[in-house]
HTML snippet that shows the backbone in 3Dmol.js (N, CA, C, O; Angstrom):
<script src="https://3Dmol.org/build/3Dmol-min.js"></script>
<div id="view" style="width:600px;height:400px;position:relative"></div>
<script>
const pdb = `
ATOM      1  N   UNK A   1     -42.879 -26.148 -24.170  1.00  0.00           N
ATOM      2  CA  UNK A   1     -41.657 -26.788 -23.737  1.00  0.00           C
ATOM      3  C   UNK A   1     -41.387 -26.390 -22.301  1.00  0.00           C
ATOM      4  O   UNK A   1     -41.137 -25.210 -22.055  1.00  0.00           O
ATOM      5  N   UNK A   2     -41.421 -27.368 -21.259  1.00  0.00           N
ATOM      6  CA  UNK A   2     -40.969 -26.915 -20.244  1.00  0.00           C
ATOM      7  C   UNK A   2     -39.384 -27.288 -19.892  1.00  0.00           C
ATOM      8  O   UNK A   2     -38.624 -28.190 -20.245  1.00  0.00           O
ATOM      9  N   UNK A   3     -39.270 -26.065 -18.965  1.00  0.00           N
ATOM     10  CA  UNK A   3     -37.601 -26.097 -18.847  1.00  0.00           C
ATOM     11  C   UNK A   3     -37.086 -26.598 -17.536  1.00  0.00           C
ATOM     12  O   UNK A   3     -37.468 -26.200 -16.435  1.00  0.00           O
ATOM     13  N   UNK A   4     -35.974 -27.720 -17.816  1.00  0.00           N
ATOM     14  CA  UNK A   4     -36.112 -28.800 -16.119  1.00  0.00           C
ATOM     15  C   UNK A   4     -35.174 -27.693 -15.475  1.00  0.00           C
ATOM     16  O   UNK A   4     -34.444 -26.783 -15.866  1.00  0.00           O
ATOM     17  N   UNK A   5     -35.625 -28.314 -14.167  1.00  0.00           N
ATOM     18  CA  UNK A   5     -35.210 -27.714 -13.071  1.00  0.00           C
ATOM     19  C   UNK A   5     -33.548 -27.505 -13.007  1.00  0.00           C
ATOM     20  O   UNK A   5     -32.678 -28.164 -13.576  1.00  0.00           O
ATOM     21  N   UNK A   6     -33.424 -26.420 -12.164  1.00  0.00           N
ATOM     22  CA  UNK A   6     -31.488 -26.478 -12.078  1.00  0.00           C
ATOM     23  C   UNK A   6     -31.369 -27.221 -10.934  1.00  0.00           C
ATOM     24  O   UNK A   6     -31.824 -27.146  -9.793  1.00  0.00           O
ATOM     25  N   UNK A   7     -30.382 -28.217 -11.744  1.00  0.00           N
ATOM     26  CA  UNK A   7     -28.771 -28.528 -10.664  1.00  0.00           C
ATOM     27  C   UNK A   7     -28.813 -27.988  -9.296  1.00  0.00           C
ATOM     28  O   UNK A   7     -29.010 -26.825  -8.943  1.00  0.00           O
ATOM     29  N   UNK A   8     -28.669 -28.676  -8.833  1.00  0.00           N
ATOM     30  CA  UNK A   8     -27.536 -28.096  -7.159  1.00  0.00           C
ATOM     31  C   UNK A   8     -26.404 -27.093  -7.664  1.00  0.00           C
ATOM     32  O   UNK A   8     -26.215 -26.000  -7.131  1.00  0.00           O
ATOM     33  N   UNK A   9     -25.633 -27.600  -8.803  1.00  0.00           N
ATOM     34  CA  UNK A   9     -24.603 -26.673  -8.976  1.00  0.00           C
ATOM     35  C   UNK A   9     -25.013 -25.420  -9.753  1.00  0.00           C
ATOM     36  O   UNK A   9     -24.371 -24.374  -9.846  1.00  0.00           O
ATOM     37  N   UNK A  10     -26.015 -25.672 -10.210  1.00  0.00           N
ATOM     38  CA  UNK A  10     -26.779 -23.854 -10.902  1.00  0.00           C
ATOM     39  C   UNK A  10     -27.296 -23.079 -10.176  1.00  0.00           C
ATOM     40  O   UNK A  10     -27.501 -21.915 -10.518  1.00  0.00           O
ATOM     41  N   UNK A  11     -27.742 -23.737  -8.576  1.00  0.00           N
ATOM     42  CA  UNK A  11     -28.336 -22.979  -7.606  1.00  0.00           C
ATOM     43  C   UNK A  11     -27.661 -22.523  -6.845  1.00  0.00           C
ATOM     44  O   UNK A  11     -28.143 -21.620  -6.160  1.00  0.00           O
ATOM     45  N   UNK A  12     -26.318 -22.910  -6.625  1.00  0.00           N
ATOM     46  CA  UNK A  12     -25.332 -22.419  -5.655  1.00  0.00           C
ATOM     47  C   UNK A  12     -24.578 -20.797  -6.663  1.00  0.00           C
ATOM     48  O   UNK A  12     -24.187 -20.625  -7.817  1.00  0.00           O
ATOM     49  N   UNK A  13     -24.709 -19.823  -5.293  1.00  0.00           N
ATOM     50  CA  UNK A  13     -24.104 -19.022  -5.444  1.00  0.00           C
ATOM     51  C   UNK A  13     -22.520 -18.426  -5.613  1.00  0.00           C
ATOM     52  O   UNK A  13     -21.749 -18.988  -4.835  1.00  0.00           O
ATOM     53  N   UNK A  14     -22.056 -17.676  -6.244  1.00  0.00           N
ATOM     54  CA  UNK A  14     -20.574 -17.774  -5.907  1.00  0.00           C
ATOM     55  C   UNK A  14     -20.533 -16.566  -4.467  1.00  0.00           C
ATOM     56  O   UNK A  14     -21.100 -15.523  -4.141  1.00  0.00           O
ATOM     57  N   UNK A  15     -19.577 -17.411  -3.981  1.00  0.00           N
ATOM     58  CA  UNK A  15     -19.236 -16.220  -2.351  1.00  0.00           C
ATOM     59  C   UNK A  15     -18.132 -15.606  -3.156  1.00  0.00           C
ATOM     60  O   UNK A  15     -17.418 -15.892  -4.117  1.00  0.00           O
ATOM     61  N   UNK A  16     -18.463 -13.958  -1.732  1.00  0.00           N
ATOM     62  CA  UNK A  16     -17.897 -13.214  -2.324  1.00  0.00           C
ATOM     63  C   UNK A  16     -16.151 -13.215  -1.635  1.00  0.00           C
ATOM     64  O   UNK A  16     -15.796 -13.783  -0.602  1.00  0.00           O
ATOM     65  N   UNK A  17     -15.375 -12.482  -2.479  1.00  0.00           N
ATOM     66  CA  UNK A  17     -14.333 -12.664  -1.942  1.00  0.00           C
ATOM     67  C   UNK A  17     -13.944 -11.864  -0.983  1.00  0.00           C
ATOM     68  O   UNK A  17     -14.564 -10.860  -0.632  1.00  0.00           O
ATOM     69  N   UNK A  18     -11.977 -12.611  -0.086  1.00  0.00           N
ATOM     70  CA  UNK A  18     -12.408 -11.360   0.666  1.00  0.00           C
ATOM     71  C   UNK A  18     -11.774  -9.977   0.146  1.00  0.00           C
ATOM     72  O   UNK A  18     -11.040  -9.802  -0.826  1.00  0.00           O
ATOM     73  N   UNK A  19     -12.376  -8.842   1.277  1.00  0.00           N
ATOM     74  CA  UNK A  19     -12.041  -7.800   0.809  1.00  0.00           C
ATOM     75  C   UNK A  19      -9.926  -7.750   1.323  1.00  0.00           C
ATOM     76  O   UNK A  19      -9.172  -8.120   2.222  1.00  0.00           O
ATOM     77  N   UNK A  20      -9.900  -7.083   0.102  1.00  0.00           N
ATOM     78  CA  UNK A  20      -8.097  -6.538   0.303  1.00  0.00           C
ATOM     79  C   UNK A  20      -7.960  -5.095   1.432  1.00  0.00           C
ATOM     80  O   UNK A  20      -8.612  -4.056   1.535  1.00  0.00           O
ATOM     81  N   UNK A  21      -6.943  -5.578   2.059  1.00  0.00           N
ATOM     82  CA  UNK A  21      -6.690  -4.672   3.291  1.00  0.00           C
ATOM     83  C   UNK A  21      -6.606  -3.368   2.437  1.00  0.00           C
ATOM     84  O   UNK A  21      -6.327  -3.403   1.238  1.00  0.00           O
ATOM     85  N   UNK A  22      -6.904  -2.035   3.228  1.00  0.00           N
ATOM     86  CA  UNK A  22      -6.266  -0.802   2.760  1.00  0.00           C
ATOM     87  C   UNK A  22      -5.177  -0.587   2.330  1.00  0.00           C
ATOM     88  O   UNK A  22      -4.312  -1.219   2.937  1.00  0.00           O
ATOM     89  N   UNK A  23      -4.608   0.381   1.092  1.00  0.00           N
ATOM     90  CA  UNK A  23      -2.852   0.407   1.207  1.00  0.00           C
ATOM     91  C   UNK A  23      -2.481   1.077   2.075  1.00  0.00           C
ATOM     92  O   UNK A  23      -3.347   1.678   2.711  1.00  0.00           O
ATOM     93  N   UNK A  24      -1.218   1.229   2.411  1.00  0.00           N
ATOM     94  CA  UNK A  24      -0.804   1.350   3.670  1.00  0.00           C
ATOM     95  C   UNK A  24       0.484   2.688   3.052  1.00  0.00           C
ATOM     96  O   UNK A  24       1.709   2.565   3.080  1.00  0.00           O
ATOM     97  N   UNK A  25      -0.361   3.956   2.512  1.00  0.00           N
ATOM     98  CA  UNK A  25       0.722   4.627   2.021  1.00  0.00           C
ATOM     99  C   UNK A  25       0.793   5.759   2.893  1.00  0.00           C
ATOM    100  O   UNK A  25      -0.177   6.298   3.426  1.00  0.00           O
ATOM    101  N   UNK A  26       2.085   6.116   3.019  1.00  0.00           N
ATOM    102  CA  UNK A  26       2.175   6.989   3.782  1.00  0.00           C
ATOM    103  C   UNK A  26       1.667   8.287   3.757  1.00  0.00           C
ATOM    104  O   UNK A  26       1.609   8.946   2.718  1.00  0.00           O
ATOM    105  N   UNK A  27       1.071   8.932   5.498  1.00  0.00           N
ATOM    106  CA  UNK A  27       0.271  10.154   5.062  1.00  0.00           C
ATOM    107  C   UNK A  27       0.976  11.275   4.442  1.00  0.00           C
ATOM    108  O   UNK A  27       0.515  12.097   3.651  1.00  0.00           O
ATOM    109  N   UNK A  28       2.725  11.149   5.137  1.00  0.00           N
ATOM    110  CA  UNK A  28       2.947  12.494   5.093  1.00  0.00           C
ATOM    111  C   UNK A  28       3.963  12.900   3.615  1.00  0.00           C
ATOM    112  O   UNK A  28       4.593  13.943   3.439  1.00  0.00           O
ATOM    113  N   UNK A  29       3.850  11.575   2.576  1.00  0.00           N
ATOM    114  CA  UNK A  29       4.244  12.130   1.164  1.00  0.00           C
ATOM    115  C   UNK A  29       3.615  11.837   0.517  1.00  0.00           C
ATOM    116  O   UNK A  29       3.890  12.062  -0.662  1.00  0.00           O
ATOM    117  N   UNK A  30       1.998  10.943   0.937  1.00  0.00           N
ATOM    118  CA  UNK A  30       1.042  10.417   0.061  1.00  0.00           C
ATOM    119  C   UNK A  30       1.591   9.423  -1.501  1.00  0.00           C
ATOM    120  O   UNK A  30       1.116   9.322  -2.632  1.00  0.00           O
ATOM    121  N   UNK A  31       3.116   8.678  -0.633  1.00  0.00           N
ATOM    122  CA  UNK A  31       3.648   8.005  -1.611  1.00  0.00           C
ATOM    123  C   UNK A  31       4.919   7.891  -2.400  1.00  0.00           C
ATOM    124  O   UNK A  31       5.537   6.870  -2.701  1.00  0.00           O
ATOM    125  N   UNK A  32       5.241   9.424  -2.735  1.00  0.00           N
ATOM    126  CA  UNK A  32       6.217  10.209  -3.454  1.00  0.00           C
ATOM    127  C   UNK A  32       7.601  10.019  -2.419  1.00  0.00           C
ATOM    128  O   UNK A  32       8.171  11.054  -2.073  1.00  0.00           O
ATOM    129  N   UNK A  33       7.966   9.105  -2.084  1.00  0.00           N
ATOM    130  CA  UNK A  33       9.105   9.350  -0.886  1.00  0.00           C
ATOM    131  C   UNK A  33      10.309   9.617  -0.825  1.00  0.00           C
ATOM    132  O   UNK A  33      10.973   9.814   0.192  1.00  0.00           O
ATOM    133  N   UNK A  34      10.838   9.647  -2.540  1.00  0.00           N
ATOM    134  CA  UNK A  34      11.738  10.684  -2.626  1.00  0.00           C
ATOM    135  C   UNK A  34      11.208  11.394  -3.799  1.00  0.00           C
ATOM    136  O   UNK A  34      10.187  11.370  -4.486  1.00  0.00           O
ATOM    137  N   UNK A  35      12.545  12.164  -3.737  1.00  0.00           N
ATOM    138  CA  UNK A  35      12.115  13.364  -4.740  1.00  0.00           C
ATOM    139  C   UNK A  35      14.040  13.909  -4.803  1.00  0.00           C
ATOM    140  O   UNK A  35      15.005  13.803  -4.046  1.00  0.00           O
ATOM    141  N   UNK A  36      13.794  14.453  -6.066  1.00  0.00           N
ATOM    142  CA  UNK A  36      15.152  14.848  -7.024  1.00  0.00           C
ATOM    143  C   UNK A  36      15.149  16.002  -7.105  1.00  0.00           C
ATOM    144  O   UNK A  36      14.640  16.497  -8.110  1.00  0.00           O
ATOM    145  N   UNK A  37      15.838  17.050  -5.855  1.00  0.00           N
ATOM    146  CA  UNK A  37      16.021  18.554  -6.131  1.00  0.00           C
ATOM    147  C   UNK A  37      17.141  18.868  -7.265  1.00  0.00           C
ATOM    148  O   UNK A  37      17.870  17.926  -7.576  1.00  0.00           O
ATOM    149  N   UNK A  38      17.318  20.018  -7.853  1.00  0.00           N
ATOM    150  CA  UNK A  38      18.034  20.593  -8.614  1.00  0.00           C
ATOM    151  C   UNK A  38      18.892  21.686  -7.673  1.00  0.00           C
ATOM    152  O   UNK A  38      18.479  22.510  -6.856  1.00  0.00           O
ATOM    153  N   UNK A  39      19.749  21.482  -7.954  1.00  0.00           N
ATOM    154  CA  UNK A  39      20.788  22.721  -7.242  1.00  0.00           C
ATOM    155  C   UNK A  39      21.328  23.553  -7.977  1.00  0.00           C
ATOM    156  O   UNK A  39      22.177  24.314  -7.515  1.00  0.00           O
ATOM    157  N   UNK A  40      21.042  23.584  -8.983  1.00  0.00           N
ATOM    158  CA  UNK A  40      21.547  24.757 -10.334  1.00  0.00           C
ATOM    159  C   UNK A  40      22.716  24.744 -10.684  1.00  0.00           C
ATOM    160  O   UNK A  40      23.667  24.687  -9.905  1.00  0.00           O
ATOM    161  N   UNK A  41      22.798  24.803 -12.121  1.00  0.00           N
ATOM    162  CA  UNK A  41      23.868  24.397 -12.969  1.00  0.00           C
ATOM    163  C   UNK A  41      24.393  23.417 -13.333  1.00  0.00           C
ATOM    164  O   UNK A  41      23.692  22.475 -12.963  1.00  0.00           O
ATOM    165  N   UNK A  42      25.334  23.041 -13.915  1.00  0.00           N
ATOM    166  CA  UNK A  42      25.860  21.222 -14.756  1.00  0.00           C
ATOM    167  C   UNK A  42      27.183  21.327 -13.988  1.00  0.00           C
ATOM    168  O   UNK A  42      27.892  22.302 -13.738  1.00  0.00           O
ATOM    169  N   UNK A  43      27.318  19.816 -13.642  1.00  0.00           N
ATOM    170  CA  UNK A  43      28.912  19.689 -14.111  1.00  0.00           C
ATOM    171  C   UNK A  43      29.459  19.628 -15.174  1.00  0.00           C
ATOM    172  O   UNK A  43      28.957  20.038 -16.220  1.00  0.00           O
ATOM    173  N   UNK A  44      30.801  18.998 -15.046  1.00  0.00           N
ATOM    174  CA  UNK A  44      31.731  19.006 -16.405  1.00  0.00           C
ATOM    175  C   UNK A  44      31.283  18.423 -17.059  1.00  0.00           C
ATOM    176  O   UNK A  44      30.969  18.930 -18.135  1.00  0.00           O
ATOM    177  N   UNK A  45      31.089  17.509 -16.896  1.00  0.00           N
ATOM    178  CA  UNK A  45      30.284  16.239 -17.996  1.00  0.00           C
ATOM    179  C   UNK A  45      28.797  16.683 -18.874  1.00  0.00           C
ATOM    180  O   UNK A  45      28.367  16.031 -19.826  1.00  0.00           O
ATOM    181  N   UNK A  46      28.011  18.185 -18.203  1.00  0.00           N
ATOM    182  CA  UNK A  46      26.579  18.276 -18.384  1.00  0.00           C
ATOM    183  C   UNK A  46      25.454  17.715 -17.944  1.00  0.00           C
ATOM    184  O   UNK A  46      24.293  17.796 -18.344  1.00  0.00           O
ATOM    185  N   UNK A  47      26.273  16.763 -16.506  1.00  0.00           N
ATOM    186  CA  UNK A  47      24.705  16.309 -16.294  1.00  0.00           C
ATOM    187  C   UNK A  47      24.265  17.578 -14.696  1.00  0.00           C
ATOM    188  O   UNK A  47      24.984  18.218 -13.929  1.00  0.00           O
ATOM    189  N   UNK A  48      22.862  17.427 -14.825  1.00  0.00           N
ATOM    190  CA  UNK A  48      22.809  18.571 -14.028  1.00  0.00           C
ATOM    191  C   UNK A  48      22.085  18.054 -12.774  1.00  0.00           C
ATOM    192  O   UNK A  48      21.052  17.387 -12.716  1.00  0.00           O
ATOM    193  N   UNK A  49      22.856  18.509 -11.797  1.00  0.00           N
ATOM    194  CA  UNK A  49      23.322  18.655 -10.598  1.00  0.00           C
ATOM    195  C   UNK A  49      21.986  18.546  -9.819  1.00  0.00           C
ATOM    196  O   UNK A  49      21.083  19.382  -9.846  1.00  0.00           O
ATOM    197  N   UNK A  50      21.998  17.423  -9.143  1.00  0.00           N
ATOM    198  CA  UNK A  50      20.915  16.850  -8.157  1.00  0.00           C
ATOM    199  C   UNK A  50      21.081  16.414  -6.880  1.00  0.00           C
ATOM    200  O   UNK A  50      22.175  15.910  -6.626  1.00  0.00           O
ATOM    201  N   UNK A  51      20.000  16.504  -5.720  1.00  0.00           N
ATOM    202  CA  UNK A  51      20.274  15.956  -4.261  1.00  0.00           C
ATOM    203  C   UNK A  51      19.237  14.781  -4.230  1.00  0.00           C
ATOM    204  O   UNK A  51      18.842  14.737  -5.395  1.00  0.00           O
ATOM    205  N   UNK A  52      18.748  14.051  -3.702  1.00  0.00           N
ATOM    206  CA  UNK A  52      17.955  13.279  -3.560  1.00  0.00           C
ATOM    207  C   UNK A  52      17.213  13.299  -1.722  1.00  0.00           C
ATOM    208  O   UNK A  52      17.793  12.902  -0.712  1.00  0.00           O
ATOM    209  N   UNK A  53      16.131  13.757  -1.794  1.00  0.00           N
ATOM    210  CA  UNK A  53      15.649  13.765  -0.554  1.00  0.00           C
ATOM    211  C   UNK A  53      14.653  12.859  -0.031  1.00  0.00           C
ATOM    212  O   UNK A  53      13.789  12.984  -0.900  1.00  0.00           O
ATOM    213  N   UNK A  54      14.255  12.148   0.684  1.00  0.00           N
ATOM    214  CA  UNK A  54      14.141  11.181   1.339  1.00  0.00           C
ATOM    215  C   UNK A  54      13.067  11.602   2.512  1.00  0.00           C
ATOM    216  O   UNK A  54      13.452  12.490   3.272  1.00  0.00           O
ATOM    217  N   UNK A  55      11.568  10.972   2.766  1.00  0.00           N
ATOM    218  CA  UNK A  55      10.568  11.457   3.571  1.00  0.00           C
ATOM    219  C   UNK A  55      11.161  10.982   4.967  1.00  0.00           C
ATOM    220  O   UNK A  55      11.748   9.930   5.221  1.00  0.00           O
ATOM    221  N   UNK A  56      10.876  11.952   5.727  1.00  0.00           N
ATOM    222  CA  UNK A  56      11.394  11.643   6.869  1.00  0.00           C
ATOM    223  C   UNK A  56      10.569  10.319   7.788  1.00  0.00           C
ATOM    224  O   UNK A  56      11.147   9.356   8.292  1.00  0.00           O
ATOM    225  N   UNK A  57       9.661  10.491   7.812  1.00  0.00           N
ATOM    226  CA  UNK A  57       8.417   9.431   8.182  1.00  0.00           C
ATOM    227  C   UNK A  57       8.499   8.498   8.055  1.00  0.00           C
ATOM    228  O   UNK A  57       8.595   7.793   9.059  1.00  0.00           O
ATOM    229  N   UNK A  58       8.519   7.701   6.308  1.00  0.00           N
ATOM    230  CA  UNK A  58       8.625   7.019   5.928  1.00  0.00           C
ATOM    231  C   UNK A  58      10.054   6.430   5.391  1.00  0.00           C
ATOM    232  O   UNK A  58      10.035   5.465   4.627  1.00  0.00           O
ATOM    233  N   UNK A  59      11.329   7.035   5.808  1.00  0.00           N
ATOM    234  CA  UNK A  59      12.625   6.975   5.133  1.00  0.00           C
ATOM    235  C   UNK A  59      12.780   6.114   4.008  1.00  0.00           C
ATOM    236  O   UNK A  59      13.521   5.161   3.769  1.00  0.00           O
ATOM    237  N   UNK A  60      11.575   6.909   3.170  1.00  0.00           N
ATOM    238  CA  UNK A  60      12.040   6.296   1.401  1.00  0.00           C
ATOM    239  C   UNK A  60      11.121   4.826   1.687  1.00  0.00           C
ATOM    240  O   UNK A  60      11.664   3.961   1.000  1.00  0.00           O
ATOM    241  N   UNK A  61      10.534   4.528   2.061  1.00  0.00           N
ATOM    242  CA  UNK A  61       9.301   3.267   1.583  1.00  0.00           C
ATOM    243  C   UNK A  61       8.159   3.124   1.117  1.00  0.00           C
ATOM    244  O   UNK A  61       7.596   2.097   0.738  1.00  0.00           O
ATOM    245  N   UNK A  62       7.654   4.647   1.160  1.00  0.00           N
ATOM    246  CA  UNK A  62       6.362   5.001   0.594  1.00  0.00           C
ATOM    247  C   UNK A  62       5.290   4.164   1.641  1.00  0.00           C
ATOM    248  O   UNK A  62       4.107   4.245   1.310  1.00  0.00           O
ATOM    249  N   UNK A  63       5.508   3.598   2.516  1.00  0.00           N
ATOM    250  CA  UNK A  63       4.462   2.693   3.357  1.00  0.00           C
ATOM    251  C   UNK A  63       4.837   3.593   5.007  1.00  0.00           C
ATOM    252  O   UNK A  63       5.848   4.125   5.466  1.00  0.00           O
ATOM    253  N   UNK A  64       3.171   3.352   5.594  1.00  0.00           N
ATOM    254  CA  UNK A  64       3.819   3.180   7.047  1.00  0.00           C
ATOM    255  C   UNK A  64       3.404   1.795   7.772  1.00  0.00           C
ATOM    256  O   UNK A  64       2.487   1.061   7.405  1.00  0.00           O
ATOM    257  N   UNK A  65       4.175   1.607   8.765  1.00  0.00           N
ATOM    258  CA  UNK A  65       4.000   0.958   9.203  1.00  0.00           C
ATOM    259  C   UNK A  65       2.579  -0.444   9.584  1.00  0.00           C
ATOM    260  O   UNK A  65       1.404  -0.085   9.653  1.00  0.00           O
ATOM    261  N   UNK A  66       2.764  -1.137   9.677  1.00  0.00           N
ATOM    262  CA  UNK A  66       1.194  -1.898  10.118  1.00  0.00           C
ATOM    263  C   UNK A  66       0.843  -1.852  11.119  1.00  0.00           C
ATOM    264  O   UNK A  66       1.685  -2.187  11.952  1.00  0.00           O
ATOM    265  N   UNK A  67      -0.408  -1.476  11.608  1.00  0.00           N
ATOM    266  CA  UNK A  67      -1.324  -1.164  12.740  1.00  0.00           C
ATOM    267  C   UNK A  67      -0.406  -2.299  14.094  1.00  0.00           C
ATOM    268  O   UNK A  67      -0.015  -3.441  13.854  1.00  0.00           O
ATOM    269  N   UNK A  68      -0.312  -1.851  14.938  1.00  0.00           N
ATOM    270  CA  UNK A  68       0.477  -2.812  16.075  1.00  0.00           C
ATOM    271  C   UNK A  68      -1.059  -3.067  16.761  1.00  0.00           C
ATOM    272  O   UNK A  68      -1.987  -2.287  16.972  1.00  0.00           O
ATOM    273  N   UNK A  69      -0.873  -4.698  17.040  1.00  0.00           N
ATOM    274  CA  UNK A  69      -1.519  -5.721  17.721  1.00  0.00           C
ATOM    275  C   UNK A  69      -1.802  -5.522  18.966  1.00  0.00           C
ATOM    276  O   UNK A  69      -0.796  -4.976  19.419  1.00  0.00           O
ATOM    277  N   UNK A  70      -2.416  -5.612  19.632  1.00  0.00           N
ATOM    278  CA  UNK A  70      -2.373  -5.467  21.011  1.00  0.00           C
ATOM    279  C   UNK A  70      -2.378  -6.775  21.516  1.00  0.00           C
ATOM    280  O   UNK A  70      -3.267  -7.527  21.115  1.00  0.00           O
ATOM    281  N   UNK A  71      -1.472  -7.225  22.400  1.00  0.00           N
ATOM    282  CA  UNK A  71      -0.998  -8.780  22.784  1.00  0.00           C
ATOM    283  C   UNK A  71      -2.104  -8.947  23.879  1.00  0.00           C
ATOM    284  O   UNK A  71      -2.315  -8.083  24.730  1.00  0.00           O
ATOM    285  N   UNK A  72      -2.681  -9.934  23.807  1.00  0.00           N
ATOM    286  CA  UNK A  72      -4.417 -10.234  24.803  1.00  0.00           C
ATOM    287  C   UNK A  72      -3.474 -11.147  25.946  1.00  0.00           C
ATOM    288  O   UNK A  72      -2.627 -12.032  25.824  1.00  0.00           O
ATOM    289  N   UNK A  73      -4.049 -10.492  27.019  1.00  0.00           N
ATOM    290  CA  UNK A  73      -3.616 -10.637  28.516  1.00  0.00           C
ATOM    291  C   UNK A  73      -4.600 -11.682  28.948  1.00  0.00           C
ATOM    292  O   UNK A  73      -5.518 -11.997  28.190  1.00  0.00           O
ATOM    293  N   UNK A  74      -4.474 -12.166  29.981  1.00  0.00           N
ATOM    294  CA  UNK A  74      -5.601 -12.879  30.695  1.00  0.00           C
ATOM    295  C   UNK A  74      -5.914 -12.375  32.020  1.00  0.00           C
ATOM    296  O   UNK A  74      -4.961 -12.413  32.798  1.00  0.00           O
ATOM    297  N   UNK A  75      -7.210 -11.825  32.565  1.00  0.00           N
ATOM    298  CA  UNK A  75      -7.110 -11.258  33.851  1.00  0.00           C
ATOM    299  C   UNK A  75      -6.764 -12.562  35.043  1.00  0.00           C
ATOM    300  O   UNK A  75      -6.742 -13.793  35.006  1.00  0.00           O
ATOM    301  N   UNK A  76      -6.522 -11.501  36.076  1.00  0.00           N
ATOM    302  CA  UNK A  76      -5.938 -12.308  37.234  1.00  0.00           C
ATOM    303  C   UNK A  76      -4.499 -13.223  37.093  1.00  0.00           C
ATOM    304  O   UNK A  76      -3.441 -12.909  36.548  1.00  0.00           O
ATOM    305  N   UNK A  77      -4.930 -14.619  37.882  1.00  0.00           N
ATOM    306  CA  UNK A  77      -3.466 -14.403  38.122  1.00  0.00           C
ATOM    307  C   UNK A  77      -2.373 -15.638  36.805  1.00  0.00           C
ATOM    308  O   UNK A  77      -1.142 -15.625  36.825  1.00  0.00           O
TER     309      UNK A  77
END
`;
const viewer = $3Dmol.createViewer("view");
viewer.addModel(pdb, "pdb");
viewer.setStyle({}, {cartoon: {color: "spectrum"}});
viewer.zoomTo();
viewer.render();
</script>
């Protein structure tokens, strides 16, 4: 038994996709951009007593910024 030839569409490859940019997390909390200190002890109620601190870098987005563009000049005049 011979086996017929492939299609155009059996010979075509699938392309690959593109690649996804890097994430863009910040270096200096690696993400974590706040965080819930304890200050010791409860209030009246029992709930216990928290500050909330906030990366300075990133002020709480977990991202930095995107690479800035450099705007293309034309020499002369």
């Amino acid at each position: 038994m011979d086996r017929p030839l492939p299609t155009a569409i059996e010979r075509t490859t699938i392309m690959a996709q593109h690649t996804p940019a890097p994430p863009r997390i910040c270096l200096n909390c690696s993400g974590f951009s706040a965080v819930h200190i304890t200050l010791g002890g409860r209030d009246r109620t029992g709930q216990l007593r928290t500050i909330t601190a906030h990366c300075p870098a990133c002020h709480g987005t977990s991202t930095r910024p995107a690479p800035r563009t450099v705007p293309f000049t034309s020499a002369g005049r």
